[in-house]
C-alpha positions as CSV (number, residue, x, y, z in Angstrom):
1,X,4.3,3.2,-42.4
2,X,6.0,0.2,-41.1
3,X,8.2,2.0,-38.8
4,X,5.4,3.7,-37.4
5,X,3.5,0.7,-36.8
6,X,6.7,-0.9,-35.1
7,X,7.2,1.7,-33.0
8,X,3.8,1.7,-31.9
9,X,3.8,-1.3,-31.0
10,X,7.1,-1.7,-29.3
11,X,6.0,1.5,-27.6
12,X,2.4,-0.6,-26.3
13,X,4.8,-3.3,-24.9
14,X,6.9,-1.6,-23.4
15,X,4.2,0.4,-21.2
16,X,2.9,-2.4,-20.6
17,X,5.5,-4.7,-19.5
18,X,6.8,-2.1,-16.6
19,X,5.9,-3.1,-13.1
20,X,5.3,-0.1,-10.6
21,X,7.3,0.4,-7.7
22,X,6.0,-0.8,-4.3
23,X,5.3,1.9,-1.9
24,X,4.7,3.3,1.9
25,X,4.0,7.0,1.1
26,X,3.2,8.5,5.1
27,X,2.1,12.3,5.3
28,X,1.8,14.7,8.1
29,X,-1.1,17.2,6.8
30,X,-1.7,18.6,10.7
31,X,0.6,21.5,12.2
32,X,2.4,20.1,14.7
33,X,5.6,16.8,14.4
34,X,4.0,13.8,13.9
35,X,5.8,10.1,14.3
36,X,5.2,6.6,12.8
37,X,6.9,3.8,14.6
38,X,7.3,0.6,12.8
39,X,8.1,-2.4,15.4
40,X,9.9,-5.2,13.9
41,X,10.2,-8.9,15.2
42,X,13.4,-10.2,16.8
43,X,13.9,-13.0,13.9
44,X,13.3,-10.1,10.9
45,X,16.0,-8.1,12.2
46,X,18.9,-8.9,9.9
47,X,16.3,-9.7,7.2
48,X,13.5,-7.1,6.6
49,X,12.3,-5.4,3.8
50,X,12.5,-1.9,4.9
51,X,16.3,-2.3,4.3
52,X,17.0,0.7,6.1
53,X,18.5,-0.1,9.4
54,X,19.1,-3.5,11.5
55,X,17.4,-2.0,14.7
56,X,13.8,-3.3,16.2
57,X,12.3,0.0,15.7
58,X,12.4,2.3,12.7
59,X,10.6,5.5,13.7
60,X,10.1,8.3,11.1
61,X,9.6,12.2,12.3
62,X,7.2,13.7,10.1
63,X,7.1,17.3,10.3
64,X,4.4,19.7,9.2
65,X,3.0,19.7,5.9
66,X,5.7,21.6,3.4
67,X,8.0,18.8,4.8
68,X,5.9,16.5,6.2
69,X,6.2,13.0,3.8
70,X,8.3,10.1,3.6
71,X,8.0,7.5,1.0
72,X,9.7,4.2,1.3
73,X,10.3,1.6,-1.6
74,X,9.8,-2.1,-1.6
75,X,10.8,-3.2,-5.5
76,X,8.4,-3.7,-8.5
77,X,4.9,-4.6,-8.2
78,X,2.1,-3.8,-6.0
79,X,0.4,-4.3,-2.5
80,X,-1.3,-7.8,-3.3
81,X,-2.9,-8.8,-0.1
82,X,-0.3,-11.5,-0.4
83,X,2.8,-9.1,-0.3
84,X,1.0,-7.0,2.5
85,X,0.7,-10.2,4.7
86,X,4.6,-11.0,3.9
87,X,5.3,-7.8,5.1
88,X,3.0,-7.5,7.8
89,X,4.8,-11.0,9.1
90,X,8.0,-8.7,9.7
91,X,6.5,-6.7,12.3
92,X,5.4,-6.6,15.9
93,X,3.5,-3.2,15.5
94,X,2.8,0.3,14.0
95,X,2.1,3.4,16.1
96,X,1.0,6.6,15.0
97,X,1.3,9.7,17.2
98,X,0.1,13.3,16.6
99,X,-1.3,16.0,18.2
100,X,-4.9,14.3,17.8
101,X,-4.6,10.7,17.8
102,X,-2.3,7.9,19.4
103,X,-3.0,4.8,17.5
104,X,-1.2,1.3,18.1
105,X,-1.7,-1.7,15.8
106,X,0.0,-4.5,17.5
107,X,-2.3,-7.5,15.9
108,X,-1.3,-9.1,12.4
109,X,-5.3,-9.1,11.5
110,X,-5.5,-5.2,12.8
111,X,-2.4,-4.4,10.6
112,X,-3.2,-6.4,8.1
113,X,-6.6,-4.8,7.4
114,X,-5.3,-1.2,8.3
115,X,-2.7,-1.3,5.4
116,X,-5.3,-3.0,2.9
117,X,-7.3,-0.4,3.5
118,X,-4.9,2.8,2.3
119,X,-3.9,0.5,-1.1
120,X,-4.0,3.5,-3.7
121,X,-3.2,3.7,-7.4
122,X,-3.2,1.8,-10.3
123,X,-3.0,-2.5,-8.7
124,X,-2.5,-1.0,-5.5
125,X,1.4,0.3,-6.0
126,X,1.2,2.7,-3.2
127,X,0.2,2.4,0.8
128,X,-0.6,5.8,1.8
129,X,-0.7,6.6,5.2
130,X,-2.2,10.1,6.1
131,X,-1.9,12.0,9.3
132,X,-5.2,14.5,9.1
133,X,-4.9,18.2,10.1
């Protein structure tokens, strides 16, 4: 009985002491190639957190739906509005193009706000940005 009370328990911890991973899940749902450009500021060039390449643009091709998501990782925890502004202090702008829409957030407040607003899951792991049909 002990045992299985100790493992119980170390079971409870240990659920409970795991972070989630930080997220940027985007998704093309629509038909046609879609593409999200992430601007980045001159002075975060050598030191961003998309980690994935020293250029000032980062743009992702997002094809139609069977292969049509991307999800990026930023470490453990979640999308505090804190982390979102740190991040948000890296770039210039996002643009989203598609067959329907052309959308460019170039203001911190604007970009700010829009990846608030797409927080998903349990603390707000994940951003999920989705490109409608």
């Amino acid at each position: 009985m002990k045992t299985i009370t100790s493992l119980l328990i170390l079971g409870v911890v240990a659920l409970f002491s795991c972070d989630p991973v930080r997220r940027i899940d985007m998704k093309n749902l629509g038909a046609d190639t879609a593409h999200i450009i992430w601007t980045l500021n001159e002075d975060s060039l050598n030191n961003n957190p998309f980690l994935l390449s020293n250029s000032k643009e980062l743009k992702f091709d997002l094809y139609p739906p069977k292969r049509g998501k991307i999800n990026m990782s930023f470490g453990p925890g979640n999308w505090s509005p804190k982390e979102v502004q740190k991040l948000v202090g890296h770039l210039t702008s996002l643009e989203i193009i598609s067959a329907t829409q052309h959308i460019k957030i170039d203001s911190m407040s604007r970009l700010r706000d829009f990846l608030l607003a797409r927080r998903k899951g349990i603390g707000g792991a994940r951003i999920e940005i989705v490109i409608p049909k």
